[in-house]
N, C-alpha and C positions, 0 to 999 in steps of 0.2 A: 392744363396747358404744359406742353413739355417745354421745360428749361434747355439751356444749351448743353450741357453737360447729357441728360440724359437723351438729348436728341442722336446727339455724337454715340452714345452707348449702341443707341438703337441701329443707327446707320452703319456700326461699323457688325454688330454679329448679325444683321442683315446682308450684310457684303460677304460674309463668311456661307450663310447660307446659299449666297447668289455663285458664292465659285465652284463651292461644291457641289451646283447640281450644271453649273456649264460644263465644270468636266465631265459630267456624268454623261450628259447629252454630244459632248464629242465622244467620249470614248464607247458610246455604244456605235456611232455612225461608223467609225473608224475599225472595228472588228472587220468590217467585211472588206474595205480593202487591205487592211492588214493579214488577213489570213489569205487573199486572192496573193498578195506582194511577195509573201513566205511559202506562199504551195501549202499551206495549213488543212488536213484533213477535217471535218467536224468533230473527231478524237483530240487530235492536239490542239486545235482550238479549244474545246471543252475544258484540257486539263489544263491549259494556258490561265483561263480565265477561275477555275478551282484552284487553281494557286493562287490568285490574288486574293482573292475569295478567304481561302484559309488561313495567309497569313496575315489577314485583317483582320480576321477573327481572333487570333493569337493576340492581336494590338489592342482591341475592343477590350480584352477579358483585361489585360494586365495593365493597361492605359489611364484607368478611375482613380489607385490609389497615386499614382504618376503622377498623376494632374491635382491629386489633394494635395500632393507632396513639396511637386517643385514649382507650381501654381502652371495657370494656363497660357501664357505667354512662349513659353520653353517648350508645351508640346504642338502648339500654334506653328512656331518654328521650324522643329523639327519635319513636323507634317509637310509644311511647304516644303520648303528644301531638299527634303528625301522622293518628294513624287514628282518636284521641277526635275532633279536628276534622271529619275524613273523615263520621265515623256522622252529626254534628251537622247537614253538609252536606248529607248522602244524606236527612235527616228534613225540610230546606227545600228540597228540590229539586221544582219544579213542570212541567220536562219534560226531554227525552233531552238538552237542549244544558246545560241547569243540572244533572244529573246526571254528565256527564262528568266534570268538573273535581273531583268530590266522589269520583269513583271513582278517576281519576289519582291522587290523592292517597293514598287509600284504600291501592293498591296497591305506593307506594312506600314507605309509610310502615308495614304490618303486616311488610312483607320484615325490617325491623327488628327487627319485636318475634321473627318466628320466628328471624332471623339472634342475635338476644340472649337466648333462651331457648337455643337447641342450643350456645350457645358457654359461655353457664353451664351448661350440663347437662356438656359436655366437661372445663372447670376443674375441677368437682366429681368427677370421674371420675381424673382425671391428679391434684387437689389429696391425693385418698384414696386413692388406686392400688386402685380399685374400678370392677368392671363394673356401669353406673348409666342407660344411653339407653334399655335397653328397658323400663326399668319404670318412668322419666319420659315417655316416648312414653303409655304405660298411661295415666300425668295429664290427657293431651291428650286421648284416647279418652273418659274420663268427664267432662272438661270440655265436649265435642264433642256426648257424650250432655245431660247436662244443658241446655246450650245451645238443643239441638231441643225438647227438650220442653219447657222452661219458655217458650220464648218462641212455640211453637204455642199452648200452654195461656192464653198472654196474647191473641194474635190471637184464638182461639173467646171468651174470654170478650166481648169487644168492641173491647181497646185497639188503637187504629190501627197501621199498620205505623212512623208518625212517629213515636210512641210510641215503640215497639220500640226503634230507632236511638237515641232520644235517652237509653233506658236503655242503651241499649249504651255511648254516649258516655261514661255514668257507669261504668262497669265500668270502662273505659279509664280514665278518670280515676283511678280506685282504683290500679289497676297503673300508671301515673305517680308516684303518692306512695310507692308501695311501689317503685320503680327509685328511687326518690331516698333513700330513708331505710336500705333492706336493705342487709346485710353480704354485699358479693358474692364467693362461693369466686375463687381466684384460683391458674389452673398451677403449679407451682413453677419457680422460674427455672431457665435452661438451666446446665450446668455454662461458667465461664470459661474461654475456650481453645479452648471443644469445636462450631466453626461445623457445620450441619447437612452434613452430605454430599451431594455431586452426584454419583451414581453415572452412568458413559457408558452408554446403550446406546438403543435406539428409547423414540423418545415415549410417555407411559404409554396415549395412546388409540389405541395400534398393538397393546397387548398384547387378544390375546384374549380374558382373561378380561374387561377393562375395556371391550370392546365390548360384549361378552356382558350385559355390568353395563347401557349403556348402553341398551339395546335392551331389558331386561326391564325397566329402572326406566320409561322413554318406555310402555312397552305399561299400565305400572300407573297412573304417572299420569294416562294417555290416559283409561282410563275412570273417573278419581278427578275431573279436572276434567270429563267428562261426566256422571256422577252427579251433584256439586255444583251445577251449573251447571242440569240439566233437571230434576232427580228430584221436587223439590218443584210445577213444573208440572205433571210428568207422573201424579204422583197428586191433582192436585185437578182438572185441566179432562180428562184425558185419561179416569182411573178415576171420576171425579167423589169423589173420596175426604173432600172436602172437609179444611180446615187443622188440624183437631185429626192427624185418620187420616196426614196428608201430615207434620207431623213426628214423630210415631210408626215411619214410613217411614225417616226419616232417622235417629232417634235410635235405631232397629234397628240400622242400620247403623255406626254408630259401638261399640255397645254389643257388636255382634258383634265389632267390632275390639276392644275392649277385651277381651273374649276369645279372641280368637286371640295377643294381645301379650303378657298375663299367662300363656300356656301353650305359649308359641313355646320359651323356654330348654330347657323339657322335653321338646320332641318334638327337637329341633334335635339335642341332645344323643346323644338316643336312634337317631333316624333320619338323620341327616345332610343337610348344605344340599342336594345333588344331589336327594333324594326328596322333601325338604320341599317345594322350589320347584317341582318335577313336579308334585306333588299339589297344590301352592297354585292352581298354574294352571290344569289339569283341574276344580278345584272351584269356579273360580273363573267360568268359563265355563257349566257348568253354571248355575251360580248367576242370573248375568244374562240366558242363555237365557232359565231360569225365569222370571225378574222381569218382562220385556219383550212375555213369549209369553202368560202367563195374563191371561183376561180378567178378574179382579177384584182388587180392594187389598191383599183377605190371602195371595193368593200369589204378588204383586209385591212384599211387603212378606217374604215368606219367602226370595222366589230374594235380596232384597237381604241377609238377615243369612250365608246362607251365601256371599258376595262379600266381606262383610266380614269375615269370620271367615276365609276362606282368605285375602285376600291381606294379613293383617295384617304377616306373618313377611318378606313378600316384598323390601322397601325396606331395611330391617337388614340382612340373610342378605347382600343381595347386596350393598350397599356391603359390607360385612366380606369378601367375597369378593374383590372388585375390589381395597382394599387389602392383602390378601395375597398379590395375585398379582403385587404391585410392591415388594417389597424393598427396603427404604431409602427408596423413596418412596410409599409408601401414603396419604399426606395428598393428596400429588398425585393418586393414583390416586383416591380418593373423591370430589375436587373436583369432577375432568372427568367422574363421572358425573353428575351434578348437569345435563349438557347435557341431559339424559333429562327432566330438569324442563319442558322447549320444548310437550313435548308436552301439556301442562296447558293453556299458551297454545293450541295448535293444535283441542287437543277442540271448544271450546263453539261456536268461528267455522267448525269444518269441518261439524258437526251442524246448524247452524244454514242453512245451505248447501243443506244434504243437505235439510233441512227444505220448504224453499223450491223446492231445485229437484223435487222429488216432489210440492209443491203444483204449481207450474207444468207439469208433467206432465200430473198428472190433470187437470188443466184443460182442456188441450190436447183431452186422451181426450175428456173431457165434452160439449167442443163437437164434436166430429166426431162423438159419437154423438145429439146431439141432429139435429145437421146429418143424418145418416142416418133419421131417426125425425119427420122432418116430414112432413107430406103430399104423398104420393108413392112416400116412403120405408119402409122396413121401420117395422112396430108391434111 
């Protein structure tokens, strides 16, 4: 039975989980009238979202010993506070050069809030010698959900996308006062005497399973920052789905994860990491086939819940894998997956590329067949 003290632990890196996937889930809906509001090519939008992308990555890598250092309250803090600012920014921003610096910020500053959300979720886990990530993950998944829907449901009704952002500003603000005031769970100290061990043998990203790790985590995040990044243009200008349909889209997608996370321990159990991860990724494929291929929003919106729903299991299973396949140093082993993150930065500026250069393609076609089709020439 939980005590009150550890109910509090639980409710509060729960709530941390819960913000940072409502942001998530607005700020994927919010791309596409934000890019409509800025005149934003699918280039500058791409590199809009690679910058955030990258300098969260910059935060992730140098964040760990930050948070051993000055403990997890201060980068709780700062997380809030830098990406409330960020929203505030992105709400006055009037073109691509004043948006940058709103998105820099942006970027460096949510690596926080998720590097201080998984690091309370971990205390909580080592503080109660309790298995606790995957069903704070779950938090993330319904905050992700709510997020899409409630803030498409604001866009249809009328309120501006500046709107949006500045109410976001205020969520942020809320989980500022709450990093200052909560009782944050806290690891138990290490025993005295007993320094970690340095065991000899090759680098932990020579072992195979840690490659293995490295390559499936890059393949998931690959298409998690291509979803985030296009899905919500790709169902309002492409399917014309318009902005209610377009985060119904998204909030699919999350709601499917939330689904697959609350039912991952029981298949995992049952079927073991080797078949779950097969089938994650066969269905997973499937899935986006579907999404991509059919010509209309409700079975774009279908291939996307079964993406979501397979590859819930997949980032868990496989970090857990990568650190058991390093003995003594599994912490290690988990980190260096974490390079797999890269490919979050590479999706939206590789797509966008792709985007352009198959504009510039057909272009090309176009005029050589008009060029053919003038008089003289074939009708």
């Amino acid at each position: 039975m939980f005590s009150r003290l550890r109910r509090a632990h639980y409710l509060f890196a729960a709530s941390l989980f819960g913000l940072l996937g409502f942001h998530v889930g607005v700020w994927a809906v919010q791309l596409a009238p934000l890019s409509a509001g800025l005149r934003l090519d699918p280039a500058a939008l791409g590199a809009a979202v690679t910058v955030a992308a990258a300098s969260g990555l910059v935060t992730l890598f140098a964040g760990g010993a930050l948070a051993d250092r000055v403990g997890r309250r201060p980068v709780l803090v700062t997380g809030f506070a830098g990406t409330g600012t960020a929203f505030a920014l992105m709400a006055l921003a009037g073109s691509f050069a004043t948006l940058m610096p709103a998105v820099l910020l942006y970027g460096l500053s949510v690596s926080f809030v998720d590097l201080g959300a998984n690091t309370v979720g971990s205390a909580y886990e080592q503080a109660y010698a309790v298995t606790a990530m995957t069903g704070l993950h779950a938090w993330f998944s319904a905050g992700a959900l709510t997020g899409a829907i409630g803030s498409a449901t604001a866009l249809a009704a009328g309120v501006s996308y500046r709107g949006v952002y500045l109410a976001l500003a205020a969520v942020m603000a809320a989980g500022l006062v709450a990093a200052l005031v909560a009782d944050i769970p806290a690891p138990p100290a290490a025993a005295p005497g007993r320094p970690p061990s340095r065991r000899s043998g090759r680098a932990v990203w020579r072992i195979p399973a840690v490659l293995f790790a490295i390559a499936l985590i890059s393949v998931t995040f690959f298409g998690d920052g291509a979803l985030e990044s296009f899905l919500s243009s790709y169902l309002q200008r492409t399917l014309a789905g318009g902005v209610l349909l377009s985060g119904l889209g998204i909030a699919s997608y999350h709601f499917a994860s939330l689904l697959g996370r609350l039912t991952a321990t029981a298949v995992l159990r049952r079927f073991g990491e080797r078949r779950v991860v097969t089938a994650s990724g066969l269905l997973a494929a499937v899935g986006l086939l579907t999404a991509v291929t059919v010509p209309d929003a409700a079975g774009a919106i279908g291939g996307l819940l079964l993406v979501g729903f397979a590859i819930a299991p997949v980032v868990p299973t496989t970090l857990s894998l990568a650190g058991c396949s390093a003995p003594g140093r599994s912490g290690q082993a988990v980190a260096t997956t974490t390079a797999g993150y890269s490919a979050f930065i590479i999706s939206p500026l590789a797509l966008a590329l792709l985007i352009l250069t198959s504009l510039a393609i057909a272009s090309v076609r176009a005029e050589n067949l008009v060029h053919v089709m003038r008089p003289g020439g074939i009708r």
